[in-house]
C-alpha positions as CSV (number, residue, x, y, z in Angstrom):
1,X,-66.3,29.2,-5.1
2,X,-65.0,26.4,-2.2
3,X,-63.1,24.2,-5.2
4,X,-61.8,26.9,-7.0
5,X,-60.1,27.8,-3.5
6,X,-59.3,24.0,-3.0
7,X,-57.9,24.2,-6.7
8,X,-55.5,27.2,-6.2
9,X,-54.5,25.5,-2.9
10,X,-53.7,22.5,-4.2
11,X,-51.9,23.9,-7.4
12,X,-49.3,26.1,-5.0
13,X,-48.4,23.1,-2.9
14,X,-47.3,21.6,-5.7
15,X,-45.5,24.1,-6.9
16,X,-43.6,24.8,-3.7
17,X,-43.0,20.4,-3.5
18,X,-41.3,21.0,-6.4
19,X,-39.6,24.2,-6.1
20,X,-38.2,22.3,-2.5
21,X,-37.4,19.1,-4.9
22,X,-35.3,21.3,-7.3
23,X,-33.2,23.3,-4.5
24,X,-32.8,19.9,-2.9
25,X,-31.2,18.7,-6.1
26,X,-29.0,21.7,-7.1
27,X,-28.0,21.6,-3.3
28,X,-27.0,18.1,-3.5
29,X,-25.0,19.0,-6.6
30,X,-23.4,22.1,-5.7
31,X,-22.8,22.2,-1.8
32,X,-19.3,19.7,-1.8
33,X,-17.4,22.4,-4.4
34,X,-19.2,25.5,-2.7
35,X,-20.8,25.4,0.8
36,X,-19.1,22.2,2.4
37,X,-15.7,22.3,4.0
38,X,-13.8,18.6,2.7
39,X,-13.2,16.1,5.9
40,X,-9.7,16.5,7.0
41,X,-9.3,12.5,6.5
42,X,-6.2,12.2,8.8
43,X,-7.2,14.2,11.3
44,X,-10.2,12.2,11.7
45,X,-8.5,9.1,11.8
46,X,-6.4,10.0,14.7
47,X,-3.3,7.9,13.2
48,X,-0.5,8.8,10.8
49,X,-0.7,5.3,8.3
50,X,-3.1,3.4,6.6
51,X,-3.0,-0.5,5.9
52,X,-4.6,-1.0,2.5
53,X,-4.4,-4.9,1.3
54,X,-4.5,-6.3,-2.4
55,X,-2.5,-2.7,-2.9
56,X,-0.8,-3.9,-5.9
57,X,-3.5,-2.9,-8.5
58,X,-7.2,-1.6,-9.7
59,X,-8.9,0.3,-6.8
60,X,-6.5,-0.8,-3.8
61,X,-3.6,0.9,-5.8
62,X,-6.1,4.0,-6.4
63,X,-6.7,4.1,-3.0
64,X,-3.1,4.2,-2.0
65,X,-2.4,7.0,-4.4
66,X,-5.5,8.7,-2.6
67,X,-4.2,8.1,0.9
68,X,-0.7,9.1,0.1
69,X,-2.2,12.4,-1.5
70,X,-3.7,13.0,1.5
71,X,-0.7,12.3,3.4
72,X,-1.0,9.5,4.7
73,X,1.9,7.1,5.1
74,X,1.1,3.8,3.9
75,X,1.6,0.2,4.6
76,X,0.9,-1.9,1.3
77,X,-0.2,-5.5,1.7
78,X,-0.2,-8.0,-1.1
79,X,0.6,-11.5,-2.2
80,X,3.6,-10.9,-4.3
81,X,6.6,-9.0,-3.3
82,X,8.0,-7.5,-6.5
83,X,4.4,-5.7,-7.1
84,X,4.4,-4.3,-3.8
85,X,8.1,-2.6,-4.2
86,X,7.0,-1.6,-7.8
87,X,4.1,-0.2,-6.3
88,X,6.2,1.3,-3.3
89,X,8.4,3.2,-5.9
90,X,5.2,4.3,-8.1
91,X,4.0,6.1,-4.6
92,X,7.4,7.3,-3.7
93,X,8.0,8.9,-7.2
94,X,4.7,11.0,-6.8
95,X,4.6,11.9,-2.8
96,X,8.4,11.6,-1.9
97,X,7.4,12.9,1.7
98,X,5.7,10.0,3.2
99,X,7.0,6.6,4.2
100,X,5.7,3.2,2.4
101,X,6.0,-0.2,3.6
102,X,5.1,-3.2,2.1
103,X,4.5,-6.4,3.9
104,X,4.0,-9.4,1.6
105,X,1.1,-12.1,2.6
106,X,-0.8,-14.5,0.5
107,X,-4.6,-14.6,2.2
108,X,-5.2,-17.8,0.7
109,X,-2.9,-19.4,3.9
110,X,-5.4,-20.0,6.6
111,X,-2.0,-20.4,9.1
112,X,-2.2,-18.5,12.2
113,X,1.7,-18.2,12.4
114,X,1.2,-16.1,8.7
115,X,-1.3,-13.8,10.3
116,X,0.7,-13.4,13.1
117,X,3.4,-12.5,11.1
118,X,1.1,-10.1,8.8
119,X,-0.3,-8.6,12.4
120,X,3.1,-8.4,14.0
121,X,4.0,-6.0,10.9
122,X,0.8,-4.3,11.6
123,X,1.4,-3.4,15.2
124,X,4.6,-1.4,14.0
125,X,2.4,1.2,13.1
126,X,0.0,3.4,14.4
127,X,-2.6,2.2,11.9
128,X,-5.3,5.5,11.7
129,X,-7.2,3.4,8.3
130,X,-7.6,0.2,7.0
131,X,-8.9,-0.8,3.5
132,X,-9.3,-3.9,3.5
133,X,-9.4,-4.7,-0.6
134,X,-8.4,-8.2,-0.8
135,X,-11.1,-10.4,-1.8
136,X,-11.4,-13.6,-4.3
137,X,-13.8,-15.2,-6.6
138,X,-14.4,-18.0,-8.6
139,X,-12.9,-17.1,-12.6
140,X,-16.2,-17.6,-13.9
141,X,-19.6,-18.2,-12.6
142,X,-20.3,-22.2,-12.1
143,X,-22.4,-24.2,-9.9
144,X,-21.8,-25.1,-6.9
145,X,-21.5,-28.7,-6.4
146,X,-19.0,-28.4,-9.8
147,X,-16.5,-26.0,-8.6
148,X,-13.2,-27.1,-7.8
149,X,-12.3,-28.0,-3.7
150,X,-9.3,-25.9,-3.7
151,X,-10.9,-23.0,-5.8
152,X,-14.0,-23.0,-3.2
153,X,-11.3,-23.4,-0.2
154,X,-9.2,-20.0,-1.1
155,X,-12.3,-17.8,-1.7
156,X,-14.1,-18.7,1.2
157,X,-10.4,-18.5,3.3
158,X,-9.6,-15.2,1.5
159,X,-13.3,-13.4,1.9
160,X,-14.3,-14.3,5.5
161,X,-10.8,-14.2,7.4
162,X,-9.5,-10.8,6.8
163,X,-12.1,-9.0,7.7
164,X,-12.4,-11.5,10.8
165,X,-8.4,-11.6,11.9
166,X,-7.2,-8.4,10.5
167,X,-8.6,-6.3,13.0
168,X,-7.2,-2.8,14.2
């Protein structure tokens, strides 16, 4: 009599750690189109423009289409000029209503006087997001005693200084 008690007992706690498992799941799927409320992004950021380096193309170009979408203005940074006002027109076409600048820096200079520069342009703006996209590696995987000086100079320059200098 006891285990058949212990069996039942044990057989509905399963069932309600999976019933919780499954509403957890369907939750998780459904609650951002029905039950949650989206983030007002540029109310949260407290600023008007965001700063999004290596804007010129793959995700930092998707993510100034995204910012601009949400109304953002946008400041694009990049390495070569005629990109960025290619780029600047692209965003202008779509969201006419928002300013874009462009402010054209190649990471791989380690010179204070370009980051000042770059952080002069910077402080124009009240800068509410940064997205920091610009980062380097080697064109194909090698070891590291055989890759080139220069090569292994610009990608450490161009992934440890940004995030280090370029500071809000």
């Amino acid at each position: 009599m006891s285990v058949d008690w212990f069996i039942a007992g044990a057989g509905a706690l399963a069932l309600i750690i999976v019933a919780v498992r499954i509403f957890r799941i369907l939750y998780n799927i459904l609650a951002p189109y029905v039950f949650l409320k989206p983030i007002d992004l540029k109310k949260r950021a407290g600023a008007s423009w965001a700063v999004v380096t290596g804007a010129t193309d793959g995700i930092g170009k998707g993510y100034c289409f995204e910012l601009a979408a949400r109304g953002f203005n946008i400041l694009l940074v990049s390495r070569t000029q005629s990109k960025l006002d290619a780029t600047k027109q692209e965003i202008l076409a779509k969201y006419p209503h928002i300013n874009v600048r462009t402010a054209a820096y190649d990471f791989t200079d380690a010179s204070t006087s370009g980051y000042q520069n770059l952080l002069t342009q910077l402080n124009e703006v009240d800068v509410g997001i940064l997205v920091n996209n610009v980062g380097m590696f080697h064109g194909y995987p090698e070891i590291v005693h055989k890759i080139e000086f220069g090569s292994a100079r610009d990608v450490a320059v161009v992934n440890t200084l940004p995030p280090t200098l370029v500071r809000i």
